[in-house]
N, C-alpha and C positions, 0 to 999 in steps of 0.2 A: 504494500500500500504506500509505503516511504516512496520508491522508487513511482511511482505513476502520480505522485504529486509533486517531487522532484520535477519530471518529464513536463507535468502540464502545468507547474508555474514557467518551465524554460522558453516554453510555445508561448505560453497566453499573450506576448507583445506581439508577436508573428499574427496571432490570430486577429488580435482586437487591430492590427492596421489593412488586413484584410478586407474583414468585414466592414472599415470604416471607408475602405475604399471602394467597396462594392455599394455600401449607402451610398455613398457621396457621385455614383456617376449610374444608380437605377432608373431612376425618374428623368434624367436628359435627354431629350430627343438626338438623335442621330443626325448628322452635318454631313453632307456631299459634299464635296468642292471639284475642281479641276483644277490639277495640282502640275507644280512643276518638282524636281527632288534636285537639293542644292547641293546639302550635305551628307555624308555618312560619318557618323563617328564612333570610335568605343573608349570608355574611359573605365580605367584600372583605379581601382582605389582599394587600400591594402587597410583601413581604418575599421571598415565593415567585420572583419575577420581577424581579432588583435590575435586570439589565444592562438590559431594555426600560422600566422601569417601567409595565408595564401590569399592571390589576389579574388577580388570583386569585381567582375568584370558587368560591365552597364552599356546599351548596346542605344541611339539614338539615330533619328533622321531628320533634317529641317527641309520641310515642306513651302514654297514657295503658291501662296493662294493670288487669286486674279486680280485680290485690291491689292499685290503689294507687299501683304502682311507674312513673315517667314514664322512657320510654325513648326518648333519642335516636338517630337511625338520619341515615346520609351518603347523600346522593342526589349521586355524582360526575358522571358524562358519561354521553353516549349517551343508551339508550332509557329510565336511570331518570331524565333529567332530564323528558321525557315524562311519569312517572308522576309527578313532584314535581308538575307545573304540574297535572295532574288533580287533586290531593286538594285538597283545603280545612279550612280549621279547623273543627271540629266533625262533622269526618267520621266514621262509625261504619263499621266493618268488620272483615276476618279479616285480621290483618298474618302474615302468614309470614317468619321469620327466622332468622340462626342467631348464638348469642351462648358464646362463649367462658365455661366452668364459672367456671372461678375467678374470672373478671370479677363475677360476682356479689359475692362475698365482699370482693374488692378495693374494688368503687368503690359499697358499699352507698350505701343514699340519692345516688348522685348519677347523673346523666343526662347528662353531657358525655364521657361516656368511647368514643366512637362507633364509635372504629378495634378496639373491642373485639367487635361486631355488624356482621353483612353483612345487610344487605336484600334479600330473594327479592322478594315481592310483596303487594301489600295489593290486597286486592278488598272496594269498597264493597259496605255493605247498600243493596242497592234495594226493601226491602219499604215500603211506605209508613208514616209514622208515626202511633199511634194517636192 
């Protein structure tokens, strides 16, 4: 009994930013845009993980939308780390996504504000270029 409360006080920060993060983007309608892709990036950060020191590796893309506005979007684990290694810079397509109202307002002009947007999907243009 020691041991599985041990285990589920270890989790329970894991859990509770989960679920807050699941709150916090259920009720957002879902954003279309026609996208351009500017950047790829991936940042290492060794902070995440003092007791192993192994790295934390954090996977991103900044999206280029029609007014202008570059938005970065977090490609975490699983099957979007698949769709990260698919895209390429310069890639044109439909990003689907969902971003938090007020983050607009808050983090105008700036594109670092990631945990403010969820990533659905981006589907390439395959029509050929004229």
């Amino acid at each position: 009994m020691t041991m599985f409360l041990t285990l589920l006080l270890a989790f329970a920060p894991i859990v509770i930013v989960i679920l807050v993060l699941y709150l916090q983007f259920k009720n957002i309608p879902e954003k279309v845009e026609r996208v351009k892709v500017i950047e790829k990036n991936m940042r290492v950060d060794y902070t995440l993980r003092p007791r192993t020191r192994k790295p934390y590796y954090t996977y991103f893309i900044t999206f280029r939308c029609p007014d202008g506005l570059d938005k970065e979007l977090l490609f975490s684990t699983g099957s979007n780390l698949n769709v990260y290694d698919s895209i390429r810079e310069n890639d044109r397509g439909t990003l689907t996504y969902k971003e938090r109202e007020d983050a607009i307002r808050r983090m105008k002009n700036e594109k670092r504000h990631y945990n403010e947007r969820e990533f659905i999907s981006f589907k390439k243009d395959t029509s050929p270029k004229p």
